[in-house]
C-alpha positions in Angstrom: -12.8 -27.2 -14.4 -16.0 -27.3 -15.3 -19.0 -24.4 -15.6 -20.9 -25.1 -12.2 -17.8 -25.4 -10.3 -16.5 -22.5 -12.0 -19.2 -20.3 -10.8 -20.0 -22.0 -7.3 -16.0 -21.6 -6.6 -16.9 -17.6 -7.4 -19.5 -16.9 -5.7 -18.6 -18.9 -2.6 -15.2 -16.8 -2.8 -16.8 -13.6 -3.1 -19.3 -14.5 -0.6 -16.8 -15.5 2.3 -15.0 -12.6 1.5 -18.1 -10.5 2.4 -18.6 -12.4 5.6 -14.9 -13.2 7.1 -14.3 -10.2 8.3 -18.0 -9.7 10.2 -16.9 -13.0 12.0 -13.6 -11.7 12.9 -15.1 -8.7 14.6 -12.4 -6.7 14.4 -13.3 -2.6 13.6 -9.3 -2.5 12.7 -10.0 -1.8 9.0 -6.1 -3.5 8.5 -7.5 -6.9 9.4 -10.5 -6.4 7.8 -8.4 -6.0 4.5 -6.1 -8.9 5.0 -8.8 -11.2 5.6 -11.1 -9.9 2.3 -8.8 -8.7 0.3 -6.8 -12.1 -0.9 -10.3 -13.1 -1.2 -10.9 -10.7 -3.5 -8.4 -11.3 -5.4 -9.1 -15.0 -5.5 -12.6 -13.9 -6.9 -11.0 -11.6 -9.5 -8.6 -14.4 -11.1 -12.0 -16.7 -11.0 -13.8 -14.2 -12.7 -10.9 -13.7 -15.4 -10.7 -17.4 -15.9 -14.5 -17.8 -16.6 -14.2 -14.8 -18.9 -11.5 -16.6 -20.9 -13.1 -20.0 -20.8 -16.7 -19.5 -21.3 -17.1 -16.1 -22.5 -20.9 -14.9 -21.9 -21.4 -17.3 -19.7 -18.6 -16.2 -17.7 -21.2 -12.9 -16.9 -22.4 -14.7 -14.2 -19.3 -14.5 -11.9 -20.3 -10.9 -11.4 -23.2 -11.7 -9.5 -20.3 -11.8 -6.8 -19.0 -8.4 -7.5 -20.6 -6.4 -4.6 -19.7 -9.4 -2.2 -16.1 -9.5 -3.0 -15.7 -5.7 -2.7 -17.7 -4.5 -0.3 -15.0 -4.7 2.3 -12.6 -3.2 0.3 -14.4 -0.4 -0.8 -15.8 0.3 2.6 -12.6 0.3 3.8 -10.6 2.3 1.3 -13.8 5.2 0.8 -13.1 5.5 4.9 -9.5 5.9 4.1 -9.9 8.3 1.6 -12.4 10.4 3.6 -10.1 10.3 6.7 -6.7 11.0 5.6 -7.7 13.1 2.0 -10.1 15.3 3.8 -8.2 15.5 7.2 -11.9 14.7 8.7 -10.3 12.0 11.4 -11.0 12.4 14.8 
């Protein structure tokens, strides 16, 4: 696989996995996760294979860190917050 497509497959992974869940619509944080969280994933082994590849140039699959875990963390910080805390309503 080549550089470009290396990175355009990242960032388009991290960026639908940012966005799928706003299109499902769905405030059930479990479907949020099972829609961004293979995602994530799929941007994580992306970002590893770059790494390995291309080394510094692989850097630039983190410009689609926030984007791949935004959902995730959103959703686990609310978890935490919820059940740690015992602040659910």
């Amino acid at each position: 696989m080549s550089f470009r497509l290396t990175i355009i497959l990242a960032l388009t992974t991290a960026g639908m996995s940012c966005v799928f869940p706003r299109i499902v619509g769905s405030i059930d944080y479990g479907s949020v996760l099972f829609v961004s969280l293979p995602l994530s994933l799929l941007w994580l082994i992306l970002a590893i294979y770059a790494f390995a590849k291309y080394r510094k140039r692989g850097l630039w699959t983190l410009l689609g860190l926030p984007l791949a875990l935004y959902w995730p963390y959103i959703t686990f910080a609310l978890y935490y917050e919820c059940y740690a805390h015992h602040n659910c309503l």
